[in-house]
C-alpha positions in Angstrom: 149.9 60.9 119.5 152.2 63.5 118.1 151.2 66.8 117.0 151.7 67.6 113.3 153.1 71.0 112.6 151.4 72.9 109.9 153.7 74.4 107.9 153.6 78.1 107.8 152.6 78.7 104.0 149.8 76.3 104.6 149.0 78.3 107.8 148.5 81.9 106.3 146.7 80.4 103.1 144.0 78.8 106.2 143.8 81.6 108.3 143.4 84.0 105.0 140.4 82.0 103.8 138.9 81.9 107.4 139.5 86.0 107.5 137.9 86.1 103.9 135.1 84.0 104.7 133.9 85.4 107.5 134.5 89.2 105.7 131.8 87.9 103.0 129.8 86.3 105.7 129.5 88.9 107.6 128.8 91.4 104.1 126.0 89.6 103.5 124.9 90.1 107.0 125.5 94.0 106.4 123.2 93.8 103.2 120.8 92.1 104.5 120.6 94.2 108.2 120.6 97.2 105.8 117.8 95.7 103.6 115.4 95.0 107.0 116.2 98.2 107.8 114.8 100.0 104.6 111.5 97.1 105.3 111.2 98.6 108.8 111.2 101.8 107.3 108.6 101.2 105.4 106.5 99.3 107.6 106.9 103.0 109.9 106.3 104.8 107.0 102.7 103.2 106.1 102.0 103.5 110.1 102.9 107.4 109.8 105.4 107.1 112.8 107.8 109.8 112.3 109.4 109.5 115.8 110.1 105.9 115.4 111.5 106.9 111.5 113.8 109.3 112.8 115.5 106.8 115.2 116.7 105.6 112.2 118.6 108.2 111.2 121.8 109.5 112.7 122.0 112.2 114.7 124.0 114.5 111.9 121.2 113.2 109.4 120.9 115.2 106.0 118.0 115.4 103.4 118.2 116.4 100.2 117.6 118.5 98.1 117.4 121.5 100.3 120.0 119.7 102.9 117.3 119.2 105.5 117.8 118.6 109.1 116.3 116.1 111.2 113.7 118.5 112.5 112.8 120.1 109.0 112.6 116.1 107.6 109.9 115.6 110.9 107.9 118.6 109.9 107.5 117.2 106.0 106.9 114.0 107.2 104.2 115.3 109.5 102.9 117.2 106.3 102.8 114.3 103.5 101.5 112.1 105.8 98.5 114.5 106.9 97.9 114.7 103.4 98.1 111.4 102.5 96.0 110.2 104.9 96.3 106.1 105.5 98.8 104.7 102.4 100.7 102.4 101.1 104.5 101.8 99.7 105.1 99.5 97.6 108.9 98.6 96.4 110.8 96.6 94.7 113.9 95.1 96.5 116.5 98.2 96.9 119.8 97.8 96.0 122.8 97.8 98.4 126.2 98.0 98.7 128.4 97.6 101.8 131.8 98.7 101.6 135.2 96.9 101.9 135.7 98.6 105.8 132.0 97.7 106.6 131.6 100.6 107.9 129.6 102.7 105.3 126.9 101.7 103.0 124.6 103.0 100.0 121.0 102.1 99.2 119.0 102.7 96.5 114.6 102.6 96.6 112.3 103.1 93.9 109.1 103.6 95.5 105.7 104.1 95.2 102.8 105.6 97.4 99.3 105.1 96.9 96.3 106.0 99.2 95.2 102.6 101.6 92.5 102.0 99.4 93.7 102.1 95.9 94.7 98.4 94.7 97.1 97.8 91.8 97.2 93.8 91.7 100.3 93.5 89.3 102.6 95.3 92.1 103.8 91.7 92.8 105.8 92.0 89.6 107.7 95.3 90.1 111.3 93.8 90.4 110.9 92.1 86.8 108.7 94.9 84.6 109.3 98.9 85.9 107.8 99.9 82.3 104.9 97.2 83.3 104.7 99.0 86.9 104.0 102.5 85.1 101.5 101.5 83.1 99.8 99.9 85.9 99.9 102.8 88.3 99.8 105.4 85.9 98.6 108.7 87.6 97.4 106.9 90.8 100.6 107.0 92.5 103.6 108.9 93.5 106.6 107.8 92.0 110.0 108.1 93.8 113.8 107.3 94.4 115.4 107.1 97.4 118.9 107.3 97.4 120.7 106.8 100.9 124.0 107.0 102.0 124.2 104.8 105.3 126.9 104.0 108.4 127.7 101.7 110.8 126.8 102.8 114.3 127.4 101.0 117.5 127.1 97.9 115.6 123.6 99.6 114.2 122.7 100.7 110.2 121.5 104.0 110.3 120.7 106.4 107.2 123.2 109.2 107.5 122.2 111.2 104.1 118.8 110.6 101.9 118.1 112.1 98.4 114.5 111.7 97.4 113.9 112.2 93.7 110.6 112.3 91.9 110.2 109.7 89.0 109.7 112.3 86.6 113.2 113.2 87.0 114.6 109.9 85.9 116.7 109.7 82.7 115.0 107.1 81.1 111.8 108.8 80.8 113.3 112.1 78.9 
């Protein structure tokens, strides 16, 4: 049987779709590694493991405001968690971008902690209702964003720069 030569317009338009595929394919991947990542973080968070927290950060890590080191982030950690005591975080999904060189990522959390034992049964519907989640936590929580700027390192996510903000500071409550 003979071989059938492609012709060579019909060869770039394949391989392009192949290359664009797996681009988007492997995007998605990005978002959702980055996404697990931000869960893991959480999950550390609520166990009050700062060392296991700060191995997901890179080693030039920033936080701001106040441009924090890694070692200053480990010493307020050490101090909200102390006076927290055991809590919660509950979050809606974040959003993420990944960008074109795959390279570099952004993140955004809203976030909420609460003390272990406080229960807010409407939490399930964060995603759909954030006026609905305020009146439903009201004073009994700490409201944040998390804003986080992320990279690609040895094939691993990691949080490069963080920018927590307290709710009170977001626009749509002035």
């Amino acid at each position: 049987m003979a071989k059938r030569k492609i012709p060579a317009p019909a060869r770039l338009c394949w391989i392009a779709a192949v290359v664009l595929l797996s681009a988007s394919c492997s995007k998605g991947d990005d978002v959702e590694a980055v996404g697990k990542l931000i869960d893991k973080g959480v999950v550390l968070g609520e166990k009050h493991d700062i060392g296991k927290l700060m191995e997901l950060a890179s080693e030039e890590f920033i936080a701001l405001p106040g441009d924090l080191d890694r070692r200053a982030v480990r010493a307020i950690l050490w101090r909200a968690f102390n006076h927290y005591g055991p809590l919660k975080i509950a979050h809606p999904r974040p959003s993420v971008e990944v960008e074109e060189d795959g390279k570099r990522a952004s993140a955004g959390l809203f976030f909420l902690i609460v003390r272990e034992d406080m229960y807010f049964p409407k939490l399930k519907d964060l995603p759909r209702d954030p006026k609905g989640w305020l009146d439903e936590v009201g004073e009994n929580a700490d409201l944040y964003r998390l804003d986080m700027e992320l990279a690609k390192e040895k094939g691993e996510w990691v949080v490069r720069k963080a920018t927590l903000k307290r709710f009170a500071e977001w626009f749509f409550l002035q």
